[in-house]
N, C-alpha and C positions, 0 to 999 in steps of 0.2 A: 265230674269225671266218669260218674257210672252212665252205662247205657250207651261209655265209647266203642267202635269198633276193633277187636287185635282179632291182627291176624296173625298166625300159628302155622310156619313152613317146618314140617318135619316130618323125613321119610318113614317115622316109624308110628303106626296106627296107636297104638297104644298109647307112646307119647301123647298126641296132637289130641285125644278122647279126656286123657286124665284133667293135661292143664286143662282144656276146653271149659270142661266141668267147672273143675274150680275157681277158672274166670267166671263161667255165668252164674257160679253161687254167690260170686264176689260182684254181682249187678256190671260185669262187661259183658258184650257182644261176640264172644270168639268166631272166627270165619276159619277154616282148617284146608291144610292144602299141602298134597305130601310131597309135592318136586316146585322151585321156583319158576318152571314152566308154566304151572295151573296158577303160580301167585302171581303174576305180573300182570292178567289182564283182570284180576280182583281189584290192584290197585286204582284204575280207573273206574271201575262199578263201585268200591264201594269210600268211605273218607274216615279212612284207619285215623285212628291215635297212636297206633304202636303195633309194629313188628318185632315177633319172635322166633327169630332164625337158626335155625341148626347149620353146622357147617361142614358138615358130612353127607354125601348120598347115593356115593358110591362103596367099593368095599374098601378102598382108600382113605386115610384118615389124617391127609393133610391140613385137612380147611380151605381146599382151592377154591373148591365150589362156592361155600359160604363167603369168601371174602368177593369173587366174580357177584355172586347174587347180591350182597351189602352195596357194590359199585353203583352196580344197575340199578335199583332201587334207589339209592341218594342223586341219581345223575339226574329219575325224573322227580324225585321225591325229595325234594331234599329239605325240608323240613319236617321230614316224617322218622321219631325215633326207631332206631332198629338196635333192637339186645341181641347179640349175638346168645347160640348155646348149643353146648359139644358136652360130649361124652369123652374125649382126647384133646383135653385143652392142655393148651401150653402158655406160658409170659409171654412168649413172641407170637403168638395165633393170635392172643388180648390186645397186644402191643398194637401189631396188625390194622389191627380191627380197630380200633381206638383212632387209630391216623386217617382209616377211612371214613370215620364219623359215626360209627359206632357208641350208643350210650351207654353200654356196660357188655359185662361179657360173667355169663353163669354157666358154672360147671353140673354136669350130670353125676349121678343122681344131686335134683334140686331140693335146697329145701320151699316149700309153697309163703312163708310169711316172707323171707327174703324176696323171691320171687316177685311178690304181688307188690312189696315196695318198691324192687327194682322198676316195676312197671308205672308204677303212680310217681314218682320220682321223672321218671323219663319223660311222661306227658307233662308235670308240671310245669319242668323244665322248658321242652320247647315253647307252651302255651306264653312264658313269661318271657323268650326270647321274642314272641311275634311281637306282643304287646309292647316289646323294645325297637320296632321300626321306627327312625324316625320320622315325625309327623309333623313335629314342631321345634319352634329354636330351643335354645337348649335349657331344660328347667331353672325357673328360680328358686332360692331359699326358702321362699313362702308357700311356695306350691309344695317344695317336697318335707317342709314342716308338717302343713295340712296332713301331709298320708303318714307318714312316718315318726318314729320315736329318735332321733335328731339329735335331741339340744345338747347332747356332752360333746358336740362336735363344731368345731369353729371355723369360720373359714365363708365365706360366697365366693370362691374361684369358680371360673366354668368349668374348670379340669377336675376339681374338686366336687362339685356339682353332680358331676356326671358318673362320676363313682359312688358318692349317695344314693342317686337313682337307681343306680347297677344291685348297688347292695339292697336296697330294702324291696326292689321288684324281687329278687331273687331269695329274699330271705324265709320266703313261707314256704319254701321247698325245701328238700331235705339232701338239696346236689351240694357235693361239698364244693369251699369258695379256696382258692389261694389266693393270697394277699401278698402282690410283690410291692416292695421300696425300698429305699434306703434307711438307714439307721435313724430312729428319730423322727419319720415322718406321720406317727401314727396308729401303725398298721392292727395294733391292740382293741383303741377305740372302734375302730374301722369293725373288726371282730366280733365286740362288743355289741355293735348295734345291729349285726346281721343278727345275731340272736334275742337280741331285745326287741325286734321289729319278726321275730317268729312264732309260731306255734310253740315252741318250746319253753318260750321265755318265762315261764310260771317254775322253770326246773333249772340247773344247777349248770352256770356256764364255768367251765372245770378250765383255768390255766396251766399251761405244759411250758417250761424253758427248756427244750431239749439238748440246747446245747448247755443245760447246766447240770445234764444226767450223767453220769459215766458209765462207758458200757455195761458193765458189771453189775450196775442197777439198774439198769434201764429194764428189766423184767420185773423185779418189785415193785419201783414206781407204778410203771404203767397196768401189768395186772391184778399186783396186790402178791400175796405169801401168807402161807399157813405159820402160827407157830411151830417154832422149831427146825423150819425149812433150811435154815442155814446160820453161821454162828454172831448173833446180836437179834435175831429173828425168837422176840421174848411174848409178841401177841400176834393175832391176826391180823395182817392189815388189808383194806380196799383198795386196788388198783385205781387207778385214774379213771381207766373207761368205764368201770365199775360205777365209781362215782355218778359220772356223766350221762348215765343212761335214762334215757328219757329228756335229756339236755341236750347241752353242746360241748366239746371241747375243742381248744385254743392248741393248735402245737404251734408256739412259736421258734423263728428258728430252725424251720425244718432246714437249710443246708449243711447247718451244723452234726446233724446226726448219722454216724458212720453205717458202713454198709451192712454189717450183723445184724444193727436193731433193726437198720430198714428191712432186713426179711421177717421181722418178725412183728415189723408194723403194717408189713403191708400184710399179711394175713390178717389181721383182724380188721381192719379199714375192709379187707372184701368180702369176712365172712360175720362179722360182727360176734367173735367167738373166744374166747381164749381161756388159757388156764392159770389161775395164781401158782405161783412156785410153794412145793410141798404137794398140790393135789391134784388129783386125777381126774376129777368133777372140769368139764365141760362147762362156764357160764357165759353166758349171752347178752347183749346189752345193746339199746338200742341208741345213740348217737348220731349228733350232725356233725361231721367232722372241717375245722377252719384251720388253714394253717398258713403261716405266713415266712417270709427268707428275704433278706436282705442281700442273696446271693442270686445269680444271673443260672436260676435251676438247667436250660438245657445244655448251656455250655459247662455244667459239671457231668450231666449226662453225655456227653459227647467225651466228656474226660476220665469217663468212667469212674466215677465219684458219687455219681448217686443215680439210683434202679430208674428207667425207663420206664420200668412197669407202674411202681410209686409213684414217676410224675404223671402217668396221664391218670392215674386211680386218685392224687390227688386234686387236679386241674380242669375239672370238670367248665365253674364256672372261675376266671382269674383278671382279678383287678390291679390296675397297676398305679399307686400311690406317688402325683408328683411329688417331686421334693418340693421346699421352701422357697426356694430361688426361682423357682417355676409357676411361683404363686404368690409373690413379694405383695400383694393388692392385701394379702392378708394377713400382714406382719403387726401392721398397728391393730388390727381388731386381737392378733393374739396376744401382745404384748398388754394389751388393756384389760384381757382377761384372766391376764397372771398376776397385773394388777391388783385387781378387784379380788382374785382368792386371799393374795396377803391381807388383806383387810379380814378375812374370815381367819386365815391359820396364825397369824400374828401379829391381830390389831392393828397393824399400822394403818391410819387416815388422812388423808388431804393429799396423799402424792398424786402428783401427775407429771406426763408428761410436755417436754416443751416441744411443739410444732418440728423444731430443728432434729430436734430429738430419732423421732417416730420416721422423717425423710432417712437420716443417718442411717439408721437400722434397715432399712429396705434395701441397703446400698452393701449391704455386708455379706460375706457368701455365705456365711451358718451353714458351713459343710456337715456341723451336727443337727439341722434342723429344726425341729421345733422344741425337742427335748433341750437344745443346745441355747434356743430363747429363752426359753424357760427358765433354764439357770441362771442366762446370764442377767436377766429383768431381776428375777429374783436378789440373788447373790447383791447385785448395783444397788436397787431400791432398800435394803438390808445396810450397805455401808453408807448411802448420801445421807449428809445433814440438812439438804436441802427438799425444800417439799418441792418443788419442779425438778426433773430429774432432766439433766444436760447431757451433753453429747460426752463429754468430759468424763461423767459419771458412770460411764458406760469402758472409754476410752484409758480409764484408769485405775478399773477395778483388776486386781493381781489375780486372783484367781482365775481369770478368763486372758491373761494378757498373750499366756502362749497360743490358745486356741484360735487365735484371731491376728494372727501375723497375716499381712499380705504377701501376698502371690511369689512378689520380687523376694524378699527376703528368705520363705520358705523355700526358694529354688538355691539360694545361696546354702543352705545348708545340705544338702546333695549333691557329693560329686559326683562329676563327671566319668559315664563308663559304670555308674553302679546295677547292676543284677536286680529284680524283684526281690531275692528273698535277701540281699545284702540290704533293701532299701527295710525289710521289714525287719529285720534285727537292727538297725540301728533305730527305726520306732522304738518299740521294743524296747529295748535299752534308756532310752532317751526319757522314757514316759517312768519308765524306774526309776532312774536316776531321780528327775525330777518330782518324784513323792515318796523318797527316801524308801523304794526297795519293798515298797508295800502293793499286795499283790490288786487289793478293791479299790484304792484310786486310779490305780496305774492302769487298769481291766476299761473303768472308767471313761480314762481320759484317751484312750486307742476305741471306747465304742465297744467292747468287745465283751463275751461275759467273764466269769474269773475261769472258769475250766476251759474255756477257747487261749485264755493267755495261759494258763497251767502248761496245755499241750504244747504251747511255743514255745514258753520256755525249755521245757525237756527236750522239744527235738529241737531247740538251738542249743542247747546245754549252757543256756544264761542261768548263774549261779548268784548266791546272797539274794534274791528272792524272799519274802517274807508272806505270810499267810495275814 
């Protein structure tokens, strides 16, 4: 990466001299050029790594300019990164800028370590996007074992495959990853091995359930608290990013987290800074940031549900997890694999499955996924007396009998003319009832965590409830 060329558009002399420098003590190349006029026919003389744009250069401090010159630039350039950077920045100038293809956006005065990562991050990044043209059909199991740290992960789908790839090419960079799917599909493991296939992996992969923080904590958790900062506050604790530094951490669940924390997560995801509650000390922490949603992120940003600014500061590089049903080729290798643990977490030996069996199972929707195989393999091979496990086995294990109704009969239980939020109070309801009013199965069996069903029940004012 050293001895790449950046170049450095910025109408003010001083500017464009300071970073210059401190690129070429940092072994880059700077090229310096104080109007996008004098930078455009640089681009063809010289084969930038990265552009650093200011987006000011009149005495206007819209960002007109800067986002016209990002245009021009990506129209002939367009695998060439460009950081935006202002002295009058705003969320919607970043927002902006981010839609135009923009790799990050740094506010003036900078700091130079932030800075120099933002820049090695950016080159990484596109260097490991070229390296993703395709060239060939699409990888096998065995090819992407070879390069990568893999095996907690199961499955040879192509769809599956191809998110492997995504993730372990992109893992030795430090752009963060969102991880969309549905419930169940994974997205943890997924997490997992983007940091275990990183430079980081020697350092501490921190998990976050954010939708199991309540707002209220969600500043302890995540930055930590001085004794005595507030009343049960009897020692000092480490924030989460705290933790993580020089690691990675895991927010799982980002749709879940309401729009307060988001201001106060997206600050530090951009400046890698914050403070424990109680002190006034400033600390810094460096981080790969992964986060994962089971929710359809832009259409809450469209619903004004979650910051704009958040998702593209989180959505750098974003993989998208099929479901089960979309990869049934790999239902018998999971179901063999949950097998094979029983054997390890509770002795049991000699089950298998019968042929009939493993077809049955492929045919099923497991609208809970894998997590939802898991149990039910589990839970079946746990009650048969028999060492061949039947279709039967499966078909009449109680604990899974509601979860697995078909199509027809699940429509019978919703009437006609019902509302979204009538249809989710009588879940709701339904999943209580059915585990006697108890709040961690019923969380459970809806998919949901217990503080996501907390909140529904209070704003449905469903009552007898039990912790």
């Amino acid at each position: 990466m050293t001895n790449s060329y950046i170049l450095i558009i910025d109408d003010d002399e001083a500017v464009r001299k300071s970073i210059g420098l401190f690129l070429k003590m940092n072994g880059f190349k700077p090229i310096l050029a104080p109007h996008p006029k004098e930078a455009y026919p640089l681009l063809s003389e010289f084969k930038f790594s990265c552009v650093l744009l200011d987006m000011n250069f009149k005495v206007e401090t819209t960002g007109d300019e800067g986002l016209a010159a990002l245009k021009k630039i990506k129209k002939t350039n367009s695998n060439l990164p460009v950081i935006l950077f202002t002295g009058w920045g705003s969320m919607q100038l970043a927002i902006e800028g981010m839609k135009l293809g923009a790799s990050d956006f740094i506010n003036k005065p900078w700091d130079n370590d932030h800075l120099l990562k933002c820049i090695k991050d950016a080159v990484a990044v596109e260097k490991n996007k070229l390296k993703a043209q395709p060239t060939e059909k699409s990888p096998t199991r065995k090819k992407l074992e070879d390069q990568y740290n893999i095996s907690n992960i199961i499955g040879q789908d192509p769809k599956l495959l191809q998110v492997l790839e995504t993730v372990g090419r992109v893992a030795k960079t430090n752009a963060p990853i969102l991880i969309m799917g549905e419930s169940g599909t994974g997205k943890e493991l997924i997490a997992e091995a983007a940091h275990n296939n990183s430079p980081r992996n020697d350092n501490e992969f921190v998990k976050v359930n954010l939708g199991g923080i309540s707002q209220s904590l969600f500043e302890s958790e995540m930055f930590g608290h001085k004794k005595g900062s507030f009343t049960g506050a009897y020692t000092d604790r480490e924030g989460r990013f705290a933790v993580a530094d020089q690691g990675s951490i895991f927010l799982d669940e980002m749709g879940e987290l309401d729009l307060s924390s988001q201001v106060k997560l997206l600050r530090v995801l951009q400046e890698r800074k914050f403070e424990p509650l109680g002190s006034s000390k400033t600390q810094t922490a460096d981080f790969r940031v992964i986060s994962a949603t089971n929710k359809t992120l832009p259409e809450l940003v469209k619903e004004g549900k979650f910051r704009e600014d958040l998702f593209f500061r989180i959505n750098l590089i974003t993989v998208v997890l099929p479901p089960l049903r979309e990869r049934k080729g790999d239902i018998p290798l999971l179901a063999q694999h949950f097998l094979d643990q029983l054997e390890t977490s509770y002795g049991i030996t000699g089950k298998t499955f019968a042929p009939d069996t493993l077809k049955w199972l492929q045919k099923q929707p497991l609208k809970g996924n894998i997590r939802e195989l898991k149990n039910w393999v589990e839970s079946s091979v746990l009650m048969s007396m028999s060492d061949v496990l039947q279709v039967s086995d499966f078909e009449n294990n109680p604990t899974n009998i509601h979860a697995f109704q078909n199509d027809e009969i699940k429509e019978e239980i919703v009437p006609n003319g019902m509302t979204l939020e009538e249809m989710e109070i009588l879940m709701i309801r339904k999943a209580l009832d059915e585990n006697r009013y108890k709040i961690a199965p019923s969380a459970k069996q809806l998919g949901i965590s217990r503080n996501a069903l907390y909140r529904k029940i209070e704003k449905y004012e469903i009552t007898d409830a039990q912790d």
